[in-house]
Backbone bond lengths (Angstrom), bond angles and torsions (degrees), N, CA, C in turn:
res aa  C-N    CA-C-N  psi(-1)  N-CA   C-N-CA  omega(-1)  CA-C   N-CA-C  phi
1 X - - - 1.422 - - 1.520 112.31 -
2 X 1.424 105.22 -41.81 1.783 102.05 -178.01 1.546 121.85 -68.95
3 X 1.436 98.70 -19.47 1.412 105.70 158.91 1.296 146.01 -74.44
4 X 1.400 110.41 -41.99 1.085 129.33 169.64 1.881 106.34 -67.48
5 X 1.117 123.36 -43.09 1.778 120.58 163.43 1.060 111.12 -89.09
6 X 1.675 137.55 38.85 1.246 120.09 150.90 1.436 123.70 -113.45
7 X 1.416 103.65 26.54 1.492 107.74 172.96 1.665 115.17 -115.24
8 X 1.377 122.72 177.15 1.248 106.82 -168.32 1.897 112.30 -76.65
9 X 1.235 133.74 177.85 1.471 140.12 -159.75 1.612 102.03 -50.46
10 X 1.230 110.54 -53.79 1.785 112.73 177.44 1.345 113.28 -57.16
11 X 1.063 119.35 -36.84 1.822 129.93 -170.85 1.399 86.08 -69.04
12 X 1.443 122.15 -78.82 1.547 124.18 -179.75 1.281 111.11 -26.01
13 X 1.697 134.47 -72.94 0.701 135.32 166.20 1.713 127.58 -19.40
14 X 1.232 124.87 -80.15 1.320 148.08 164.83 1.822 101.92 -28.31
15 X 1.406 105.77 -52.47 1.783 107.68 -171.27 1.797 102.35 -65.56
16 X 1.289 114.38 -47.52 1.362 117.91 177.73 1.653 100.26 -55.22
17 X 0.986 129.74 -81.31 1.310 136.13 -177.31 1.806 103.59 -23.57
18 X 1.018 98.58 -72.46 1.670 101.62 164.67 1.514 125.96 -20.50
19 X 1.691 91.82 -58.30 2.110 101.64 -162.99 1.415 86.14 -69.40
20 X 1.681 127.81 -42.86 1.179 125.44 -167.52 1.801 119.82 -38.94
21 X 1.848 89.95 -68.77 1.195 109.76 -172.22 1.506 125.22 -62.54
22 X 1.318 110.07 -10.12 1.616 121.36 175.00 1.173 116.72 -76.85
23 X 1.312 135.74 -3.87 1.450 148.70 172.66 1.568 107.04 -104.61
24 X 1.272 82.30 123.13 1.899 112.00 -167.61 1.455 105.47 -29.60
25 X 1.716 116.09 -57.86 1.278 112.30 -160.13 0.897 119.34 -55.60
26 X 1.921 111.76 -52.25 1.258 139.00 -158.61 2.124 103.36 -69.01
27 X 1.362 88.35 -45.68 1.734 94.97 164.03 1.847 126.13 -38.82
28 X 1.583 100.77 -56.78 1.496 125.80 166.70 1.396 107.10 -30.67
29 X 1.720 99.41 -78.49 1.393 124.39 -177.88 1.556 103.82 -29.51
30 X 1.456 118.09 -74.27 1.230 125.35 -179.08 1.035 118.54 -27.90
31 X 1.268 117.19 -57.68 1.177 148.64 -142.89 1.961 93.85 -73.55
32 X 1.225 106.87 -48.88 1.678 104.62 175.97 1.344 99.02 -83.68
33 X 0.811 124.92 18.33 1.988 112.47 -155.14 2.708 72.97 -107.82
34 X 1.278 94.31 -65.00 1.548 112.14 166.56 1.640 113.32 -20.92
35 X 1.604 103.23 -65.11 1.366 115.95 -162.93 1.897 104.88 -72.32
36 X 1.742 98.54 -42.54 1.887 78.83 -163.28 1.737 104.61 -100.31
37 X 1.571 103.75 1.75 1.298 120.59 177.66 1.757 105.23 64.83
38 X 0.967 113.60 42.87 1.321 113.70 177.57 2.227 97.15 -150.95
39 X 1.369 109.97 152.07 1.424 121.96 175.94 1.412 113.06 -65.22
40 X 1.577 129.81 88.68 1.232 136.21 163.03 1.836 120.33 13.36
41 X 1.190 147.49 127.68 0.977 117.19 163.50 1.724 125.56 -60.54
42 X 1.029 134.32 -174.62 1.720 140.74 159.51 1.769 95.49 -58.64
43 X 1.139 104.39 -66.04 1.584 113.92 -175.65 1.785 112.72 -40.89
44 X 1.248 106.18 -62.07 1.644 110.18 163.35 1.086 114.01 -75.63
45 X 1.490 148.75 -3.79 1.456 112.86 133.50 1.367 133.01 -80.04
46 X 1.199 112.27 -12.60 1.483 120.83 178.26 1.686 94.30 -55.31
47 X 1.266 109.36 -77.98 1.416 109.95 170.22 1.656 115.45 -12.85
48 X 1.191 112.86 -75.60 1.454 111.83 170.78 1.507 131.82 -20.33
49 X 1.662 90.59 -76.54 1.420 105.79 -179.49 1.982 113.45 -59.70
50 X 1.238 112.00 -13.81 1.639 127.62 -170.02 1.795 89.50 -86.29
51 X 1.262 110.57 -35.41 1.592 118.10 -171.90 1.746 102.96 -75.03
52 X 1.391 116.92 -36.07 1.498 130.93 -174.92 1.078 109.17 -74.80
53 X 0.646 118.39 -4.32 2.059 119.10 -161.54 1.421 115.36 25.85
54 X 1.465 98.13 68.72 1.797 95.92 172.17 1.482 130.44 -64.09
55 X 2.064 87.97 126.51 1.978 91.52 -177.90 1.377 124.78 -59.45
56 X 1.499 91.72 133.43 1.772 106.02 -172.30 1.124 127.98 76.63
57 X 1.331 114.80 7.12 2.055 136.07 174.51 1.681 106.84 -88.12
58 X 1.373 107.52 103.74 1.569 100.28 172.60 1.119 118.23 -133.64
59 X 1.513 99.31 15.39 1.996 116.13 160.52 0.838 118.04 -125.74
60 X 1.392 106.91 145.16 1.317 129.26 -173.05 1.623 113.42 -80.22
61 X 1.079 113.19 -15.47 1.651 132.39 166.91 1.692 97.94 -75.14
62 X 1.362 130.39 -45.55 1.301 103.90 -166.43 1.655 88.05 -106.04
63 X 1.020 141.74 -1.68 1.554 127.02 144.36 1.622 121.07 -22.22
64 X 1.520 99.67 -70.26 1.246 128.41 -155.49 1.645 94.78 -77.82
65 X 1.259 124.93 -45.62 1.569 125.42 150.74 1.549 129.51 -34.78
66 X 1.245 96.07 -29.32 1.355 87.49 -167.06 1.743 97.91 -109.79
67 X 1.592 117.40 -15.23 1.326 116.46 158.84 1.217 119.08 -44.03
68 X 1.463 124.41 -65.53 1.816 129.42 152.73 1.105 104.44 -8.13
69 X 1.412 112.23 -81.82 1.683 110.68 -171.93 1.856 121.63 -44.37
70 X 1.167 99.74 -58.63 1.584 104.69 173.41 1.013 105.56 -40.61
71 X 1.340 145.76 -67.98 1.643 172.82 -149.92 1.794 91.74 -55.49
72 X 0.933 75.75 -65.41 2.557 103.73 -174.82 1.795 90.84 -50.96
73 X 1.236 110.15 -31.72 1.583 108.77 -157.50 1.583 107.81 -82.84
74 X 1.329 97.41 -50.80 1.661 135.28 -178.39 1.865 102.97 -48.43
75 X 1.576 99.43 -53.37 1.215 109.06 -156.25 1.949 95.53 -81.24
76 X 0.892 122.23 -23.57 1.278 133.99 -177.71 1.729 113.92 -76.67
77 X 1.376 89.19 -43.01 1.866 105.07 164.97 0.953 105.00 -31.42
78 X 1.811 109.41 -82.00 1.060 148.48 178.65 1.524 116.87 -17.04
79 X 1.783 105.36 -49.28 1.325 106.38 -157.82 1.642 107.08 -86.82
80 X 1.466 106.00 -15.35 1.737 106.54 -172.10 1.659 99.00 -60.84
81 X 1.457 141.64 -6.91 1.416 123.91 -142.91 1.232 99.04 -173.97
């Protein structure tokens, strides 16, 4: 943590973006977010994350919950740039 906030607001920025994007799903996500140039739906990341086999996820209710979140994450990526 002290690393990642000891650079100035863009550096911060950029390192989060980083820790983010190094995790498979969130990578995926990107990864279509890249190809159709538009923010994934919830529905196509659910898909994703259902493809990842997320640890300790064994509902499909908090799948689809936590697609939102990715989505919120993605779209925020998105907006620094």
């Amino acid at each position: 943590g002290l690393e990642v906030f000891s650079g100035d607001f863009e550096e911060i920025k950029l390192s989060l973006i980083y820790l983010i994007l190094i995790h498979k799903p969130f990578y995926d996500v990107f990864g279509l977010y890249l190809r159709n140039m538009e923010i994934p739906t919830s529905e196509e990341i659910f898909e994703v994350l259902k493809n990842n086999e997320i640890y300790n996820v064994d509902s499909e209710v908090t799948l689809k919950r936590r697609a939102t979140s990715v989505r919120s994450w993605i779209k925020w990526i998105v907006s620094q740039y």
